[in-house]
C-alpha positions as CSV (number, residue, x, y, z in Angstrom):
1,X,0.0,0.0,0.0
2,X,1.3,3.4,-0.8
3,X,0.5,6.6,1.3
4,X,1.7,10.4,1.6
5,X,3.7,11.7,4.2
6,X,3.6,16.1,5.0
7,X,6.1,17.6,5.6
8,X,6.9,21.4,5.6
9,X,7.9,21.9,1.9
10,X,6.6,18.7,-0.2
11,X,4.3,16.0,0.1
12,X,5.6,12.6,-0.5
13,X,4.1,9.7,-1.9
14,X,6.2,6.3,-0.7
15,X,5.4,2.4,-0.2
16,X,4.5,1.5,3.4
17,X,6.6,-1.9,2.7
18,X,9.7,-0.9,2.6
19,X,9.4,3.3,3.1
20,X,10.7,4.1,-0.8
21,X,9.9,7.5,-2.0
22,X,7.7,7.0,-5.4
23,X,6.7,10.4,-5.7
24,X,6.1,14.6,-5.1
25,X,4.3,17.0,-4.9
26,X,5.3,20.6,-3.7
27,X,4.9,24.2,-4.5
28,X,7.4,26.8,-4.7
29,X,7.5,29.4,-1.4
30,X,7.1,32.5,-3.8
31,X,4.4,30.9,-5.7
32,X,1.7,29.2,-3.7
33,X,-0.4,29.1,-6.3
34,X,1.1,26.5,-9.0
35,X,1.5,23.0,-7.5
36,X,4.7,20.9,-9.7
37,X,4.3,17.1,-9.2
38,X,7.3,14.8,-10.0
39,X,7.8,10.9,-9.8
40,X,11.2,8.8,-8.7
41,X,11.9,6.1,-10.8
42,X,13.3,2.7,-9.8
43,X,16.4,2.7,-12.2
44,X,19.6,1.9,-11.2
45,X,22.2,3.5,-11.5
46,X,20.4,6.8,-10.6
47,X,20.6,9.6,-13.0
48,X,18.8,12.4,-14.3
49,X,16.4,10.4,-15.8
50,X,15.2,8.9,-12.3
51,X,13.4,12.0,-11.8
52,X,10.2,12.2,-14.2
53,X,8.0,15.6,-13.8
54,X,4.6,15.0,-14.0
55,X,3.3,19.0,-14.5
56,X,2.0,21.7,-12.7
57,X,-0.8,21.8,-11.3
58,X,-3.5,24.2,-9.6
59,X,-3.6,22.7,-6.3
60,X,-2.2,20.0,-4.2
61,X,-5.0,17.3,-4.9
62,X,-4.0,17.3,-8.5
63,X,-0.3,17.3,-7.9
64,X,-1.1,14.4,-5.9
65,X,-3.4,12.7,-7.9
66,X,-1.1,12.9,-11.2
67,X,1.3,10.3,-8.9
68,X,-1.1,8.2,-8.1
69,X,-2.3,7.7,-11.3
70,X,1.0,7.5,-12.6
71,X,1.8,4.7,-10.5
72,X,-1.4,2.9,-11.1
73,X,-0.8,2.8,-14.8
74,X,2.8,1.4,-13.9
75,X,1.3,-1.6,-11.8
76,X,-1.1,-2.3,-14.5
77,X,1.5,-2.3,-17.6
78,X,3.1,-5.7,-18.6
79,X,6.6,-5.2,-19.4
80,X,9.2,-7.7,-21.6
81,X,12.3,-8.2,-19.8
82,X,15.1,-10.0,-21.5
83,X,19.0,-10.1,-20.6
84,X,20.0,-6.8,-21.4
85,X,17.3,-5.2,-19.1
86,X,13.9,-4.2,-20.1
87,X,12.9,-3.3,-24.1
88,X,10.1,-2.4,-26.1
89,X,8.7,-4.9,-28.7
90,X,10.5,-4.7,-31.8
């Protein structure tokens, strides 16, 4: 099960099992009014890439919401994995 956590500059979205960090949502302290959403990939090794943004967004719940579904479509996507790590159907 996933949940978010508050704290006093983002809202993060992370898996109860083992306490990874899947997502964010934050907004900037000069501009309350534009909420930016972002997702943390599980690629290794980490790079720029791990980091997805999502949008922005008018308030928190669809910050928040743009993680969750983002994960949601993840769970529900089949993926083909052979040796060389994961590819797309040739």
């Amino acid at each position: 099960m996933n949940r978010w956590i508050h704290t006093n500059n983002m809202e993060y979205y992370y898996r109860e099992s083992d306490g990874k960090i899947l997502g964010a949502a934050w907004h900037y302290h000069m501009n309350s009014a534009v909420w930016t959403s972002k997702i943390y990939t599980e690629d290794f090794p980490f790079t720029n890439e791990s980091e997805k943004f999502l949008g922005h967004f008018i308030d928190s719940n669809f910050a928040k919401q743009s993680v969750e579904k983002y994960w949601l479509l993840q769970l529900n996507t089949l993926e083909f994995k052979h040796e060389g790590g994961y590819r797309d159907w040739e």
